[in-house]
N, C-alpha and C positions, 0 to 999 in steps of 0.2 A: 476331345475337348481343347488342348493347346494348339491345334491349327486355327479350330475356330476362333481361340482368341487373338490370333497371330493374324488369322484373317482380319477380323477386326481391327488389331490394332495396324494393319495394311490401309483398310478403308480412311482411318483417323488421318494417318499422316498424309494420305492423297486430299485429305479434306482439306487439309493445312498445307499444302503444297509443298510437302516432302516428297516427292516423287522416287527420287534416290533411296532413300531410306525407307520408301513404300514398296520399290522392285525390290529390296533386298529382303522383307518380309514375305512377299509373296512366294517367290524362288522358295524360300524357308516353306513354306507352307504346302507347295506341289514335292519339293524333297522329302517333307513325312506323309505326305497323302496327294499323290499324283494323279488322283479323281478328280479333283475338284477344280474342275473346266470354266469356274469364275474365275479362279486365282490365275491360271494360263491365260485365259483371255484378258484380263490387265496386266499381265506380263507381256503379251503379243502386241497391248494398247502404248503399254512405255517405252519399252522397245522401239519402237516404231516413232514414236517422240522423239527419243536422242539418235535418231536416224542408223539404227542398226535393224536395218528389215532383214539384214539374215539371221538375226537372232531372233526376232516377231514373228518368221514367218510358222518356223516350225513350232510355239507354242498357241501359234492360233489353231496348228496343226493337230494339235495334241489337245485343244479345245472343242476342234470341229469332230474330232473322232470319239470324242465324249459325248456331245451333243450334234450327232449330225444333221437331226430335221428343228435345229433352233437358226429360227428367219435371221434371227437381227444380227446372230452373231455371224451366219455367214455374209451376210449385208456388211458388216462392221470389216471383217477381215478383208473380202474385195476393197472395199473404201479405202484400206491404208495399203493394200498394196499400187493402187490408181494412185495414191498421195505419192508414193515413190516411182511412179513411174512402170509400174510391173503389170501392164497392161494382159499380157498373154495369161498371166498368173492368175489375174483379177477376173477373166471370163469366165471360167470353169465357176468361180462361186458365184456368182451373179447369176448363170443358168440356174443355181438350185437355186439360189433364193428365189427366181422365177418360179421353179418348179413348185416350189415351198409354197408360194403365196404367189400368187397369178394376178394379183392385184394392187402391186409394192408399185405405186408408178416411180419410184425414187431406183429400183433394181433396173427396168428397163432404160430408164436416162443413162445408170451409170454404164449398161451392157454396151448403149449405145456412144456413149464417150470413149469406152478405151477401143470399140469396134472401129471407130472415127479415128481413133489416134494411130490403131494399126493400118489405118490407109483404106479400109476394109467398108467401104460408104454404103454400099449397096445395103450390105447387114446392118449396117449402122440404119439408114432411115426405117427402116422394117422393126427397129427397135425405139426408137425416138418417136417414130409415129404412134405407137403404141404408149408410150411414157405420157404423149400430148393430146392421147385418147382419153387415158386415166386420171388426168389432171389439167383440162383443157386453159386452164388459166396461170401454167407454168410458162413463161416467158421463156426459159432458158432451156426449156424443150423444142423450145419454137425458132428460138433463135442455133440450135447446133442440129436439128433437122435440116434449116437453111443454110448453113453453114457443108452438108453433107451434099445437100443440094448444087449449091454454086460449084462445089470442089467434083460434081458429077455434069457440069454444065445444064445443068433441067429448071433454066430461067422459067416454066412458066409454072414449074412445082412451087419454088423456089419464091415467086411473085403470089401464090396463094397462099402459102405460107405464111407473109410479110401482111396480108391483108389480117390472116386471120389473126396473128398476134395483135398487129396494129388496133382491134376494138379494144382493147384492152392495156396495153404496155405501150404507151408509145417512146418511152426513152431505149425500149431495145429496140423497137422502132429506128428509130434516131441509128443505132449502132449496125444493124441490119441495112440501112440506106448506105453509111459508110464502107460499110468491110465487103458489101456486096454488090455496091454499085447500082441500088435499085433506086431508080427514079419513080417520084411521086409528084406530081402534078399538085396535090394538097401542099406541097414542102419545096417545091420550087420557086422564086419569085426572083 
């Protein structure tokens, strides 16, 4: 009974933007019942806020080992380790949430960003193509495909790519002409 209200009164103050004073509730709350894999997963969430991921990391830890086949929270933990930069970190949960849900085209994007950021292109468009399968009218699938694309020289993957966002987005359009040098006949004068 007193976690839950301790949980609650956690919820309150994140409501009202006590965040400080809402990790110090929650902490409180995995210290008398170290089950409860919401209270760690907003302690792994603020954490991660005041930019201490070594301390985020291992209560999302202690959250995924509670709930290990729940999608969002492994979605959620990749996500903040990508925000800092913990790309190697971030792939391993991203596979499961694949594995979890075969249909997150938000998991594939992200697989395919930090695959991109480790240099890793090849992987990376085999994952982004797939992100831009599942949500064909996600610009920023289409534009960091293109993006894996130029960084592997495969100007004409690269040039159908730009076509196929082009019906739809043309200001990443616009930014895809810039950053990749594609010339268009529509846009030249």
């Amino acid at each position: 009974m007193r976690t839950s209200l301790l949980y609650g009164w956690g919820q309150t103050l994140l409501f009202f933007g006590g965040n400080a004073a809402a990790l110090r509730a929650f902490q409180q709350v995995v210290a008398e019942d170290p089950t409860r894999h919401e209270a760690w997963t907003v302690i792994g969430f603020l954490q991660a806020q005041y930019g201490a991921i070594s301390e985020a990391i291992p209560a999302f830890d202690k959250a995924l080992a509670l709930r290990p086949h729940d999608v969002a929270l492994c979605f959620n933990a990749a996500f903040v380790l990508q925000k800092a930069g913990e790309h190697e970190r971030a792939i391993p949960l991203l596979r499961r949430t694949i594995e979890l849900d075969a249909k997150m085209d938000r998991a594939f994007y992200g697989l395919g960003l930090s695959l991109a950021h480790l240099g890793r292109y090849e992987e990376a468009i085999v994952q982004l193509r797939e992100a831009a399968r599942l949500q064909p009218f996600n610009p920023y699938a289409g534009y960091q495909l293109a993006a894996a694309l130029f960084k592997l020289g495969r100007r004409e993957e690269l040039h159908r790519e730009y076509e196929r966002v082009k019906q739809f987005d043309p200001k990443v359009c616009a930014l895809m002409r810039a950053d990749f040098g594609i010339q268009d006949p529509e846009f030249t004068r």
